[in-house]
CHARMM-style PDB file with segment names, atoms N, HN, CA, C and O in Angstrom:
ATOM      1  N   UNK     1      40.546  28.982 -94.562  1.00  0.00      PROA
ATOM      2  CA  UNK     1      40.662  28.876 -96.016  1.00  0.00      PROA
ATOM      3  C   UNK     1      41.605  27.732 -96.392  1.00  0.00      PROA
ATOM      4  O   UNK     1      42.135  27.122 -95.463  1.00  0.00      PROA
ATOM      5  N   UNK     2      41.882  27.362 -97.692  1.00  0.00      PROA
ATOM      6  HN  UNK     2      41.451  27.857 -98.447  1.00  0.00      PROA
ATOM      7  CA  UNK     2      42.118  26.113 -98.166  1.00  0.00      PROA
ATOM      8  C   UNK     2      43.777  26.357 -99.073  1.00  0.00      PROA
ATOM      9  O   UNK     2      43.823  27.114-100.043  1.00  0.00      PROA
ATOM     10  N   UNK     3      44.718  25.793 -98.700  1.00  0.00      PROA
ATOM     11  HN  UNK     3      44.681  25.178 -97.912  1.00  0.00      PROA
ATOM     12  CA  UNK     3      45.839  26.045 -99.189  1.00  0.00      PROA
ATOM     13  C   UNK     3      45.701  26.164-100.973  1.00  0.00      PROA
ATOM     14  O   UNK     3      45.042  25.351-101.621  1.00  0.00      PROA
ATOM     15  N   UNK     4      46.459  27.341-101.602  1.00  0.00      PROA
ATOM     16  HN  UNK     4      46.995  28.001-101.076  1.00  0.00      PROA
ATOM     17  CA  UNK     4      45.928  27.647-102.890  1.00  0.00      PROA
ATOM     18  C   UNK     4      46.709  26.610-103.755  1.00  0.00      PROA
ATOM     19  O   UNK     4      47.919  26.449-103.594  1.00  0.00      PROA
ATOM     20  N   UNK     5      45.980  25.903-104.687  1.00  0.00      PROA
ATOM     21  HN  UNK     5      44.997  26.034-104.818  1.00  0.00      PROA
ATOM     22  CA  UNK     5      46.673  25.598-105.708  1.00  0.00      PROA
ATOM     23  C   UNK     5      46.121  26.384-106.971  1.00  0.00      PROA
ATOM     24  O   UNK     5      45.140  27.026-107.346  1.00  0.00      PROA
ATOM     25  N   UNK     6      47.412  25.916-107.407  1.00  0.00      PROA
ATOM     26  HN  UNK     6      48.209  25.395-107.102  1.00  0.00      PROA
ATOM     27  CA  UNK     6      47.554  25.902-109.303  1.00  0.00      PROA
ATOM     28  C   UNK     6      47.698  24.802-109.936  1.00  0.00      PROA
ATOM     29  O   UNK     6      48.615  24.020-109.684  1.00  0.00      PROA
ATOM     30  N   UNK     7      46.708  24.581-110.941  1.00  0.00      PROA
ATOM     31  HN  UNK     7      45.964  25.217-111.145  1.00  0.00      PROA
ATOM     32  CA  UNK     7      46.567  23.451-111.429  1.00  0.00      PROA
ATOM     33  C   UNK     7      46.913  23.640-112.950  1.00  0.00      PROA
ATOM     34  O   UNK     7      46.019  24.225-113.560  1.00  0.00      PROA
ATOM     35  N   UNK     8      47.978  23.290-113.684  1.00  0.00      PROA
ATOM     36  HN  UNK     8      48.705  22.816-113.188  1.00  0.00      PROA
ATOM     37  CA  UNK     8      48.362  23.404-115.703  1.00  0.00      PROA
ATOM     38  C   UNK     8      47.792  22.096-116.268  1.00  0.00      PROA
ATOM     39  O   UNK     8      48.069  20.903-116.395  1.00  0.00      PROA
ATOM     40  N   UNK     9      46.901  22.937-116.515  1.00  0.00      PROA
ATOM     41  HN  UNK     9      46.676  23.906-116.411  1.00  0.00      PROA
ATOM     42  CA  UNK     9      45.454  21.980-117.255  1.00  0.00      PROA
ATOM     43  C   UNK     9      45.980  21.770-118.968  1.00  0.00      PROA
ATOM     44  O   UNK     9      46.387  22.743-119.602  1.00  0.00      PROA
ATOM     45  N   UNK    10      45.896  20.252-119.641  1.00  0.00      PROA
ATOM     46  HN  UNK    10      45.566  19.461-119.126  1.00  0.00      PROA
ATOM     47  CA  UNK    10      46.107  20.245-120.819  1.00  0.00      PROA
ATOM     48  C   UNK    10      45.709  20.876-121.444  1.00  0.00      PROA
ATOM     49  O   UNK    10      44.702  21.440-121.018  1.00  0.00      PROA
ATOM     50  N   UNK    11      46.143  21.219-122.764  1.00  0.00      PROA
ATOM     51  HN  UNK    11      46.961  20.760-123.110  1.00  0.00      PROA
ATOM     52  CA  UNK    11      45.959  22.060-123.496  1.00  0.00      PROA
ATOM     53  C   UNK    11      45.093  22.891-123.140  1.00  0.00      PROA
ATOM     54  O   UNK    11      44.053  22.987-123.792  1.00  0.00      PROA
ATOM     55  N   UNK    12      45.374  23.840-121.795  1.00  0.00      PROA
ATOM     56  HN  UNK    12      46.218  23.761-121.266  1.00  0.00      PROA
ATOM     57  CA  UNK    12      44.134  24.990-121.902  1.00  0.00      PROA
ATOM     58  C   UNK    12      45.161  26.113-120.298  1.00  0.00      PROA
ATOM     59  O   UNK    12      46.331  26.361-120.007  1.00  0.00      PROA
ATOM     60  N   UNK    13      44.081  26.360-119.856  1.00  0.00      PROA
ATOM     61  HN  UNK    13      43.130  26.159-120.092  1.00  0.00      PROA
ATOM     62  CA  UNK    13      44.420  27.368-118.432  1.00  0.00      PROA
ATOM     63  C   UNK    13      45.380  26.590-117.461  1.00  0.00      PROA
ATOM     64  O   UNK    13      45.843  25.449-117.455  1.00  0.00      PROA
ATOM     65  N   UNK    14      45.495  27.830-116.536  1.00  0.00      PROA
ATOM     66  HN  UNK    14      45.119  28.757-116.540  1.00  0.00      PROA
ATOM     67  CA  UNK    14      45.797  27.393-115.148  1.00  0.00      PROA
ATOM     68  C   UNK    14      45.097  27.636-114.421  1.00  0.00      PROA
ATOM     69  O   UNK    14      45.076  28.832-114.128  1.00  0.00      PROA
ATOM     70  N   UNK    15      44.040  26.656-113.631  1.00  0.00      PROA
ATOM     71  HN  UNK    15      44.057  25.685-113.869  1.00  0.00      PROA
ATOM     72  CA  UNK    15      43.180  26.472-112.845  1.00  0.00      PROA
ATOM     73  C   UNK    15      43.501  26.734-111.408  1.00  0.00      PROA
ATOM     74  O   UNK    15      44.281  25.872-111.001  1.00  0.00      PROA
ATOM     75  N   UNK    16      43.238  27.459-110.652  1.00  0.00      PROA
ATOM     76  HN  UNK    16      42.605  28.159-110.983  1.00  0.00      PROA
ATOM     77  CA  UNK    16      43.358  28.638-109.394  1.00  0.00      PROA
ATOM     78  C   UNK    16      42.586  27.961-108.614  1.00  0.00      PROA
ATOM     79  O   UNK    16      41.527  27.533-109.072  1.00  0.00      PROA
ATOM     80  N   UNK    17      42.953  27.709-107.240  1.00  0.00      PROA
ATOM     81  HN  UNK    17      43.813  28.057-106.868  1.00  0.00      PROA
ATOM     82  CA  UNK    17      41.832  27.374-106.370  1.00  0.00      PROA
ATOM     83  C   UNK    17      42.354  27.719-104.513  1.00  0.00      PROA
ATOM     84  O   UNK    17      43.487  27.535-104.069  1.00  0.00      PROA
ATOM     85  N   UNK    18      41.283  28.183-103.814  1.00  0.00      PROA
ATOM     86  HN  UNK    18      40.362  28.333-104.174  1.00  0.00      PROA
ATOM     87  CA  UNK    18      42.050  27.876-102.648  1.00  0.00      PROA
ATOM     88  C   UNK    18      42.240  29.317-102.131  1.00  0.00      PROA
ATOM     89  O   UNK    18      41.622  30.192-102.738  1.00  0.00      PROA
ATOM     90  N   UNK    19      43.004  29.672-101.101  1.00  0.00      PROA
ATOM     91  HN  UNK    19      43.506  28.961-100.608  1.00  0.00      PROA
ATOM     92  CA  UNK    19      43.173  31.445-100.652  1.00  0.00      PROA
ATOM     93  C   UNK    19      43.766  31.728-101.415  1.00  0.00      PROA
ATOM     94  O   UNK    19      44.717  30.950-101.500  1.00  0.00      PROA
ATOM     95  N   UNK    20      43.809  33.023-102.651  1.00  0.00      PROA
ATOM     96  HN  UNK    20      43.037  33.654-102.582  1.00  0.00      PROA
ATOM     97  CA  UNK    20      44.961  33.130-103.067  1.00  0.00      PROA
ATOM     98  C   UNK    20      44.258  34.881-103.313  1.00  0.00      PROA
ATOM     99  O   UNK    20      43.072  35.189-103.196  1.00  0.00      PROA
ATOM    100  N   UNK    21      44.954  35.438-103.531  1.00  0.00      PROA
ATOM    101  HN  UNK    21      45.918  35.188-103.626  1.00  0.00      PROA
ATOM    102  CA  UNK    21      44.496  37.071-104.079  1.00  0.00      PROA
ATOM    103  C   UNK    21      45.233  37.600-105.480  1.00  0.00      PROA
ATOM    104  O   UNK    21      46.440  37.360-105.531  1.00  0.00      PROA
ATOM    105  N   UNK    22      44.780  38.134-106.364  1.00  0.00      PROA
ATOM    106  HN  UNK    22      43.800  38.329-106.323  1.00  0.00      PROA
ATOM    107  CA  UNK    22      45.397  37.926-107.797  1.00  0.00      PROA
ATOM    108  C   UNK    22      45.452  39.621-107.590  1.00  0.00      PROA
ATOM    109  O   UNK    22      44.557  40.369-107.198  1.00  0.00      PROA
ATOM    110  N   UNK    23      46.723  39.906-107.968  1.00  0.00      PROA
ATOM    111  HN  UNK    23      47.450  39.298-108.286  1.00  0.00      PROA
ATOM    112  CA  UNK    23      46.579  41.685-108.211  1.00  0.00      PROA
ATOM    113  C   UNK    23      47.651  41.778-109.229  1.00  0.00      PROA
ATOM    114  O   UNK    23      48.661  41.103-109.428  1.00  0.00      PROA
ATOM    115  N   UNK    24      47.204  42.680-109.741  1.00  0.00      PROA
ATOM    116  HN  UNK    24      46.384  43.229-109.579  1.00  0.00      PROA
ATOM    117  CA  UNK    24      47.953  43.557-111.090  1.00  0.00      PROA
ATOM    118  C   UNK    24      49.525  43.818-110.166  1.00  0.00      PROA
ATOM    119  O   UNK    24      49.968  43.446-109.080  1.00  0.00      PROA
ATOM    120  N   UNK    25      49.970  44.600-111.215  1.00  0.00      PROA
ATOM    121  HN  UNK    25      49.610  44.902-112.097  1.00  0.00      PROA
ATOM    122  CA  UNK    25      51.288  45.155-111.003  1.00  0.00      PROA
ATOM    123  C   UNK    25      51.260  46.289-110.206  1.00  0.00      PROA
ATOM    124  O   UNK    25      52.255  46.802-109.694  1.00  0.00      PROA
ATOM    125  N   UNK    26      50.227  46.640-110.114  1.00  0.00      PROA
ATOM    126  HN  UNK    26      49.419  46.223-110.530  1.00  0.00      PROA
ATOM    127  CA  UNK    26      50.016  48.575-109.196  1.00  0.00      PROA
ATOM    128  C   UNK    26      49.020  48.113-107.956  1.00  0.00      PROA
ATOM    129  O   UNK    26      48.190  48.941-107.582  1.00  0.00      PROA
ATOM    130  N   UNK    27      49.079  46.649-107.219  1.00  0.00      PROA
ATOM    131  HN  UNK    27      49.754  45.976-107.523  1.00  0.00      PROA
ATOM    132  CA  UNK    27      48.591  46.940-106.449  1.00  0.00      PROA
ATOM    133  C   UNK    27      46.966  46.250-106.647  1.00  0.00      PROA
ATOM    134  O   UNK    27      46.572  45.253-106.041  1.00  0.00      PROA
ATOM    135  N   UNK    28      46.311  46.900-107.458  1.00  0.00      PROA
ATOM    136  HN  UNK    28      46.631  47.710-107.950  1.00  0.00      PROA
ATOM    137  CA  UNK    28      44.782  46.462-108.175  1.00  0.00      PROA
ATOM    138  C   UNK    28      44.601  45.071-107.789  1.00  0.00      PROA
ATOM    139  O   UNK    28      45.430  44.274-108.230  1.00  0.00      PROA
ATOM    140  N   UNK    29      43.575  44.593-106.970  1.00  0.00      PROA
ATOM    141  HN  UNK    29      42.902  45.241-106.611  1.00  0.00      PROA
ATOM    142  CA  UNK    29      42.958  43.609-106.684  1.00  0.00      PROA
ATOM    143  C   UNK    29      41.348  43.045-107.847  1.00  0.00      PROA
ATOM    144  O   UNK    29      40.201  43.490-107.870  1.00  0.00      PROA
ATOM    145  N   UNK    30      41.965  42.014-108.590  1.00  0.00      PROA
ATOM    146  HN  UNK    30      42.897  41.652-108.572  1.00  0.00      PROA
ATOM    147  CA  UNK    30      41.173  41.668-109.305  1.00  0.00      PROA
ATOM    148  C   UNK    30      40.204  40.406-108.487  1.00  0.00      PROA
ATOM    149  O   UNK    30      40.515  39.438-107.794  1.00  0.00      PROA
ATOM    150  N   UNK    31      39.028  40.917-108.914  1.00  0.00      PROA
ATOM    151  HN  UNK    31      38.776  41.704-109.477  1.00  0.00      PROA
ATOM    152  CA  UNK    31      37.586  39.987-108.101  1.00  0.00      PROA
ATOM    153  C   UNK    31      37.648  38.928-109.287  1.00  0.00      PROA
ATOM    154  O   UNK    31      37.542  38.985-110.512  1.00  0.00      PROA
ATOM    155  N   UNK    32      37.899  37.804-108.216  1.00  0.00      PROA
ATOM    156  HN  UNK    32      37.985  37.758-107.221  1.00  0.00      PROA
ATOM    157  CA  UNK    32      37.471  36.125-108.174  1.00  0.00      PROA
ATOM    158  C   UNK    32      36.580  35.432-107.810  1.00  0.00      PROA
ATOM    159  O   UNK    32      35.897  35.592-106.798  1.00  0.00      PROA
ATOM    160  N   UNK    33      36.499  34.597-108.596  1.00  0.00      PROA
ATOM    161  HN  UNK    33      37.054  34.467-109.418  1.00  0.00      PROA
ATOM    162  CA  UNK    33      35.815  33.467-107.684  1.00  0.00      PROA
ATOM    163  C   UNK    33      36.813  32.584-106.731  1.00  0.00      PROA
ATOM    164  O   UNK    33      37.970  32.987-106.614  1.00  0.00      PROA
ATOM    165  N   UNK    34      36.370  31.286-105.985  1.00  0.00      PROA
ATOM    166  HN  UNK    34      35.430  30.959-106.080  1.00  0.00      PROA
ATOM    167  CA  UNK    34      36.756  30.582-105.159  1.00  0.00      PROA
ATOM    168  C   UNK    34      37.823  29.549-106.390  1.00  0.00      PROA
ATOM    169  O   UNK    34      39.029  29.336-106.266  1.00  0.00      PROA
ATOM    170  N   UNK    35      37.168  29.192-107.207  1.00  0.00      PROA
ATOM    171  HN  UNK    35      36.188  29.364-107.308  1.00  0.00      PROA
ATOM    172  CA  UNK    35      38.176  28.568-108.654  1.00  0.00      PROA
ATOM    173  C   UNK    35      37.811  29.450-109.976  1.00  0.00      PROA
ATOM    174  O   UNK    35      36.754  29.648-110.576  1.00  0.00      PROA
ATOM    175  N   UNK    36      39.180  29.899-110.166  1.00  0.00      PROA
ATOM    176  HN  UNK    36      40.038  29.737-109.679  1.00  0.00      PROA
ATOM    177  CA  UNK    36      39.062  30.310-111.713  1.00  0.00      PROA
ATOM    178  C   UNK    36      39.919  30.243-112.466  1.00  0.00      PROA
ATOM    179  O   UNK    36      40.942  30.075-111.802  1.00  0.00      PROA
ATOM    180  N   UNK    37      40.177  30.276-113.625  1.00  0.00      PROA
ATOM    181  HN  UNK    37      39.346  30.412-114.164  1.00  0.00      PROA
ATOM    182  CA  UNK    37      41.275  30.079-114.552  1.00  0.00      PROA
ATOM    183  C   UNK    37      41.854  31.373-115.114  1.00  0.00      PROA
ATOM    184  O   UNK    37      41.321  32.482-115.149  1.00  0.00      PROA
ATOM    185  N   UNK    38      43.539  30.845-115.722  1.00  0.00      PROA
ATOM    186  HN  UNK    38      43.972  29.944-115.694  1.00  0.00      PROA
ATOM    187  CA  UNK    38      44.167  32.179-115.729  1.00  0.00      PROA
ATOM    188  C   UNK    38      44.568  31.326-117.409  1.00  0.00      PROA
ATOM    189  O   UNK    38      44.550  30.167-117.825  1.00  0.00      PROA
ATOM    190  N   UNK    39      44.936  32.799-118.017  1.00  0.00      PROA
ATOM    191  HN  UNK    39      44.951  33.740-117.679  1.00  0.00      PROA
ATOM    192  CA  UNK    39      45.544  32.222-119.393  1.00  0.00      PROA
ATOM    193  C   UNK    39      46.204  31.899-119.668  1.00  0.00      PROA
ATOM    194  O   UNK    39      47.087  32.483-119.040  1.00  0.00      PROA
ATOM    195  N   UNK    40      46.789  31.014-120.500  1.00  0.00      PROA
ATOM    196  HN  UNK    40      46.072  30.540-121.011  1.00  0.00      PROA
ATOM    197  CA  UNK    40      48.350  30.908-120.864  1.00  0.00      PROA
ATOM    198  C   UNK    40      48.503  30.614-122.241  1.00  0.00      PROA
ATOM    199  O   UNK    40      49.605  30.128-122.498  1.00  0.00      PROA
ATOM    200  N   UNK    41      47.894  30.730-123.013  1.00  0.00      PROA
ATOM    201  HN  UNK    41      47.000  31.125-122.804  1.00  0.00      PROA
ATOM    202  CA  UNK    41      47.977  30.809-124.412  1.00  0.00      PROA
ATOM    203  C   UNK    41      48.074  32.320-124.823  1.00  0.00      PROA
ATOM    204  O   UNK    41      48.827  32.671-125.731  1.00  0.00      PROA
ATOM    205  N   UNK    42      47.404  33.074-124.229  1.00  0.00      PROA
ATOM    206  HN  UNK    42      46.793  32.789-123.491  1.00  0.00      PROA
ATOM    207  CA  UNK    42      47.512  34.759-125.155  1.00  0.00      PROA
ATOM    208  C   UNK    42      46.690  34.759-125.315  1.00  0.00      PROA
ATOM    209  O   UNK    42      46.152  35.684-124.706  1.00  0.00      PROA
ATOM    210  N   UNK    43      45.708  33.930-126.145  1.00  0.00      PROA
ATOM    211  HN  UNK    43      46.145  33.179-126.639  1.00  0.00      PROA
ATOM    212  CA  UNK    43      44.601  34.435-126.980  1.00  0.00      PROA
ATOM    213  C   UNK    43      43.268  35.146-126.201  1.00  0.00      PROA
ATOM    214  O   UNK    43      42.584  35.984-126.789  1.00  0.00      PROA
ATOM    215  N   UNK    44      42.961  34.689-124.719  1.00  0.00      PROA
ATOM    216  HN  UNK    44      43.517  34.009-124.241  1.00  0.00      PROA
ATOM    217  CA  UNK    44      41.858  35.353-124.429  1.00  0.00      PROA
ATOM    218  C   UNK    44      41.892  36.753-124.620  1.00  0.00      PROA
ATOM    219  O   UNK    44      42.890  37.460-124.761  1.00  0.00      PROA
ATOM    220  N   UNK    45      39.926  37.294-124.605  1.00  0.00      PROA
ATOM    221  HN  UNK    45      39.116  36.720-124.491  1.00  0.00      PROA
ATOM    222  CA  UNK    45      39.387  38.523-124.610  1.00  0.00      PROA
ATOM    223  C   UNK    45      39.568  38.839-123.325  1.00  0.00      PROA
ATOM    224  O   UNK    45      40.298  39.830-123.301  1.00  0.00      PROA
ATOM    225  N   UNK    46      39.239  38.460-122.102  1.00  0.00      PROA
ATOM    226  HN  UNK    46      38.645  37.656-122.122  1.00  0.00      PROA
ATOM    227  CA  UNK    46      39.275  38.782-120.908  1.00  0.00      PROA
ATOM    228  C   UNK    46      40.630  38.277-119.935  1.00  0.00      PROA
ATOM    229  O   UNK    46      40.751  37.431-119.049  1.00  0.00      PROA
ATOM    230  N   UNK    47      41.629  39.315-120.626  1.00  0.00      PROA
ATOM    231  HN  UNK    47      41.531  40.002-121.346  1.00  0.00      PROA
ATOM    232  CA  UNK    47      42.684  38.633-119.800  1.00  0.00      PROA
ATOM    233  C   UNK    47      42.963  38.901-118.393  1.00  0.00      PROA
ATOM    234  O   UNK    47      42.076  39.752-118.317  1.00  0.00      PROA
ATOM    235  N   UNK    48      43.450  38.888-117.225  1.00  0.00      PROA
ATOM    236  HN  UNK    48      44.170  38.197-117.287  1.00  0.00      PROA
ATOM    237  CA  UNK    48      44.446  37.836-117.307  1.00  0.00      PROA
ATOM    238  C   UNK    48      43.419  35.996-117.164  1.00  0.00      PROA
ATOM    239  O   UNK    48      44.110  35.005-117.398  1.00  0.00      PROA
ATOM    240  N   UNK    49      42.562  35.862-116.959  1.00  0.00      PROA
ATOM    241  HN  UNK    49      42.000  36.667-116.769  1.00  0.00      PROA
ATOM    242  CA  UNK    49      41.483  35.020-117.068  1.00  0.00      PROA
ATOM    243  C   UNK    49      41.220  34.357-118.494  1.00  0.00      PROA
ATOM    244  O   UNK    49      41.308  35.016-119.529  1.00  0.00      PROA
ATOM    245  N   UNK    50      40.857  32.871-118.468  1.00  0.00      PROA
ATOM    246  HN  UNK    50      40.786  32.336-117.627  1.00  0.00      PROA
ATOM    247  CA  UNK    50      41.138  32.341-119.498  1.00  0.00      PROA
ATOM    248  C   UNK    50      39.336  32.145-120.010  1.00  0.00      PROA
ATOM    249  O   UNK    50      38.513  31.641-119.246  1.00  0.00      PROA
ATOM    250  N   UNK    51      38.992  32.629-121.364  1.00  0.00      PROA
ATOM    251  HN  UNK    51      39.661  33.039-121.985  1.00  0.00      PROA
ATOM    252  CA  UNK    51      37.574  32.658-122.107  1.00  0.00      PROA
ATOM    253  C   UNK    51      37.897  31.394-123.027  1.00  0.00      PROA
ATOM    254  O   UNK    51      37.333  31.434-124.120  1.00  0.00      PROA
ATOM    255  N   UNK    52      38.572  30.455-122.825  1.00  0.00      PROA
ATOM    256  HN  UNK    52      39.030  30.422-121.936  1.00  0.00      PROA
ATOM    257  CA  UNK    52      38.356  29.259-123.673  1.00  0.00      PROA
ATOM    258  C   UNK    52      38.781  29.710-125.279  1.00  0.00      PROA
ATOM    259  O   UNK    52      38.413  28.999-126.214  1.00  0.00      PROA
ATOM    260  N   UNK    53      39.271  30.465-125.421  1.00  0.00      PROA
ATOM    261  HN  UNK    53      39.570  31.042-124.661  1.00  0.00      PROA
ATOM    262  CA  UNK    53      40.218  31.090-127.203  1.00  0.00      PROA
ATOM    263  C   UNK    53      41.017  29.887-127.103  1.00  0.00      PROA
ATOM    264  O   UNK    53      40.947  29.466-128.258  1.00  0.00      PROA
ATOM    265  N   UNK    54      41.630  29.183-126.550  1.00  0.00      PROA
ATOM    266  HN  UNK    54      41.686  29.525-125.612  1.00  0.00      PROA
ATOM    267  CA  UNK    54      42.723  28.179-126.819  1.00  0.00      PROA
ATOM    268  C   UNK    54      42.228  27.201-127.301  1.00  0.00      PROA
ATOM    269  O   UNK    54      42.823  26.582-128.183  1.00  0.00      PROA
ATOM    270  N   UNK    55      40.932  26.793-126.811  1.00  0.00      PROA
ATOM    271  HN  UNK    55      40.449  27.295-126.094  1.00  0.00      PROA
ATOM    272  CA  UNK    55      40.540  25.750-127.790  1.00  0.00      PROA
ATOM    273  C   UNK    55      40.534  25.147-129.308  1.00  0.00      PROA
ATOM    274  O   UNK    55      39.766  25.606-130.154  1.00  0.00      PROA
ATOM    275  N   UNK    56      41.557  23.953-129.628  1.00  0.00      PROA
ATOM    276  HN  UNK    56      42.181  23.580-128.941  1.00  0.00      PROA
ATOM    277  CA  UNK    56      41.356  23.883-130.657  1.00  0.00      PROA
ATOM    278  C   UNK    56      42.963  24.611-131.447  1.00  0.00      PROA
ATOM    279  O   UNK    56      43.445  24.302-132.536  1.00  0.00      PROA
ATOM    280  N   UNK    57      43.263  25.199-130.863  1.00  0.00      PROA
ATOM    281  HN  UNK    57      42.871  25.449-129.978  1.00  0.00      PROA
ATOM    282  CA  UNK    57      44.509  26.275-130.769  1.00  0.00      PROA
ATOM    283  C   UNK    57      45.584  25.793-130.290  1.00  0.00      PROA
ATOM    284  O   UNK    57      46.491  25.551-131.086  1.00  0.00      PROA
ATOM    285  N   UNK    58      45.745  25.566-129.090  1.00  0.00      PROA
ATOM    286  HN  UNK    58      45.008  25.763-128.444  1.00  0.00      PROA
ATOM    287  CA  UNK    58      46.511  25.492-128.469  1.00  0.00      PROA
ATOM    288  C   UNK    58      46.959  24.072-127.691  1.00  0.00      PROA
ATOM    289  O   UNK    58      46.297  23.360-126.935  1.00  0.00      PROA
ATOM    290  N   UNK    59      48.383  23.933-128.184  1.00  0.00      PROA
ATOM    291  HN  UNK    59      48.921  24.511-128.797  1.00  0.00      PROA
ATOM    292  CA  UNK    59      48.789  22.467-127.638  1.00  0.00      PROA
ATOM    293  C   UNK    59      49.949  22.722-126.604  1.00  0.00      PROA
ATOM    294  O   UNK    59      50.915  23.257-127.148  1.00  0.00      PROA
ATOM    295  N   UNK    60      50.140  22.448-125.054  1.00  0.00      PROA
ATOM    296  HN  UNK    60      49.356  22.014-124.611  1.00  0.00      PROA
ATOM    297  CA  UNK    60      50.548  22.698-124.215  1.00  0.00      PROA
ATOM    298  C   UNK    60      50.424  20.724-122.807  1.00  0.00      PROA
ATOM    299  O   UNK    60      49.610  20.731-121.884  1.00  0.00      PROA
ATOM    300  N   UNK    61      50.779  20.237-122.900  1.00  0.00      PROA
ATOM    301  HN  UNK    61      51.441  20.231-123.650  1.00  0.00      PROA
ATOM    302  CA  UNK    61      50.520  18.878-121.703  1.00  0.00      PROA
ATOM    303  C   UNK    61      52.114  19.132-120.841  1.00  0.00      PROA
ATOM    304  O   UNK    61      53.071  18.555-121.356  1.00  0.00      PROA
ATOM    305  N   UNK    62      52.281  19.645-120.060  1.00  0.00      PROA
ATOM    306  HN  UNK    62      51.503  20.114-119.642  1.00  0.00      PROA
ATOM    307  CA  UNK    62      53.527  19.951-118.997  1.00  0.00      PROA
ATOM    308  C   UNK    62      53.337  19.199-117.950  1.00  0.00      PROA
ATOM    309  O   UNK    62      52.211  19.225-117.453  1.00  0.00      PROA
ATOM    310  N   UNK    63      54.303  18.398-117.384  1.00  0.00      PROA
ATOM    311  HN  UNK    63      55.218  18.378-117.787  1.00  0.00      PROA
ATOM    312  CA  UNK    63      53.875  17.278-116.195  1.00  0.00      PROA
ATOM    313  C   UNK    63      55.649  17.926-115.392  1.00  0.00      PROA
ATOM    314  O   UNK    63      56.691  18.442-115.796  1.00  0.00      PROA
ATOM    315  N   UNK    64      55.177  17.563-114.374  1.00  0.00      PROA
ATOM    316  HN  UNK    64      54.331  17.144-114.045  1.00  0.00      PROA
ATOM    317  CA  UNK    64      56.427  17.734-113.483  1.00  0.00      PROA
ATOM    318  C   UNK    64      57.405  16.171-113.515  1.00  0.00      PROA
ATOM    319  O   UNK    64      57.166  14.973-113.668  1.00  0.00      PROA
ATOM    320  N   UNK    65      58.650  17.079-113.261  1.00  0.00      PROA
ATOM    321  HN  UNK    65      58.844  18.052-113.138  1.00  0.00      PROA
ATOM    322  CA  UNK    65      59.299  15.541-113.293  1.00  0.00      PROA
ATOM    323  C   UNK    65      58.728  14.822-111.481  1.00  0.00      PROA
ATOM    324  O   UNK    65      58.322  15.283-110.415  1.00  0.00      PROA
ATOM    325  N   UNK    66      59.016  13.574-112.036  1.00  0.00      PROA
ATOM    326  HN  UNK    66      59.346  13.199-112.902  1.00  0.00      PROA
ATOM    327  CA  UNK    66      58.739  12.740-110.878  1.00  0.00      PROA
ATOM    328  C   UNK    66      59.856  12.382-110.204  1.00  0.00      PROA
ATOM    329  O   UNK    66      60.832  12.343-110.953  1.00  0.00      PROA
ATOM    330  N   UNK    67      60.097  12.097-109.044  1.00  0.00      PROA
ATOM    331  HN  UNK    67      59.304  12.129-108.435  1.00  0.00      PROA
ATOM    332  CA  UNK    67      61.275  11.591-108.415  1.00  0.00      PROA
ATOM    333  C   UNK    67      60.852  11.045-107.465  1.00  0.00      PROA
ATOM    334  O   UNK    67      60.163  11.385-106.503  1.00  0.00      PROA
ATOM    335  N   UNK    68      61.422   9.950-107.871  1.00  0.00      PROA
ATOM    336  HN  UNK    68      61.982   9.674-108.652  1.00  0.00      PROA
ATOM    337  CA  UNK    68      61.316   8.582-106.606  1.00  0.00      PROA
ATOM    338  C   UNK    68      62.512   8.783-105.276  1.00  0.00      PROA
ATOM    339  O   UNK    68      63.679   9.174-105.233  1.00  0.00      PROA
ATOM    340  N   UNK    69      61.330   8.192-104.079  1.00  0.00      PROA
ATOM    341  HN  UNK    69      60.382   7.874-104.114  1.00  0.00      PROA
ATOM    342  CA  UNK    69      61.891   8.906-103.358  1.00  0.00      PROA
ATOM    343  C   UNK    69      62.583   7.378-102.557  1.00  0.00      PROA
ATOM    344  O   UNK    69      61.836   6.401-102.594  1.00  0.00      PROA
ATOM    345  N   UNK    70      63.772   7.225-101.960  1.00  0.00      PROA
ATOM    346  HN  UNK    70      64.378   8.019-101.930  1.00  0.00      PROA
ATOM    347  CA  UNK    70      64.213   6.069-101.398  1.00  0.00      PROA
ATOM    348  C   UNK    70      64.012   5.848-100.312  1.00  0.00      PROA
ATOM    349  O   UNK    70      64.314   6.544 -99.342  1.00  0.00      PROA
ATOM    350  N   UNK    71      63.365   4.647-100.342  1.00  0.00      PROA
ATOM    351  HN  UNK    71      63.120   4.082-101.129  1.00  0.00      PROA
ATOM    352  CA  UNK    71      63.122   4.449 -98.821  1.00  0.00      PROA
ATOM    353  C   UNK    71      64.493   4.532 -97.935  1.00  0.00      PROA
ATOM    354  O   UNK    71      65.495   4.176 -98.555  1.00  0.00      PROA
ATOM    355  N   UNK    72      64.698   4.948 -96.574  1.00  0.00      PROA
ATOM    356  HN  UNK    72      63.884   5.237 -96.070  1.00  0.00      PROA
ATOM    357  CA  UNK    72      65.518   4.519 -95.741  1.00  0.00      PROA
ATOM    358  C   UNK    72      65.901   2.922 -95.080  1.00  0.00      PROA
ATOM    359  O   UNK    72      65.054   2.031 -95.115  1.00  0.00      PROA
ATOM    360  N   UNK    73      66.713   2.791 -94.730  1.00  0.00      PROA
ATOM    361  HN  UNK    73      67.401   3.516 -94.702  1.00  0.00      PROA
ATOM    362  CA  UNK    73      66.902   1.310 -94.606  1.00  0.00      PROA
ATOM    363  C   UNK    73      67.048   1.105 -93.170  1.00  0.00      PROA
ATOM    364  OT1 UNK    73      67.223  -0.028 -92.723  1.00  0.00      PROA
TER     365      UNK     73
END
């Protein structure tokens, strides 16, 4: 299997990909696909999974800081 990422997609989900297993708080194993999206606005019907409600809604662009790394000499 394929190391999992998370991907914070502009204004919308977090895009899931890779081994990962999603379970509730009690344990509960929720069925995935291989990529799927999770919410982060609130608004979806089918939570914790994102139904596209943010659209249009929701303004969110988060980038990691960057850090340059120094070469050795």
């Amino acid at each position: 299997m394929s190391k999992a990422q998370i991907k914070v997609m502009d204004n919308g989900s977090f895009k899931v990909s890779g081994d990962v297993e999603l379970i509730d708080m009690d344990g509960n194993v929720f069925k995935t696909k291989p990529v799927f999206s999770l919410c982060r606005c609130g608004q979806s019907q089918k939570m914790p999974f994102c139904d596209a409600s943010h659209r249009r809604q929701f303004e969110s662009c988060v980038r990691a800081e960057q850090v340059l790394e120094e070469k050795e000499k």
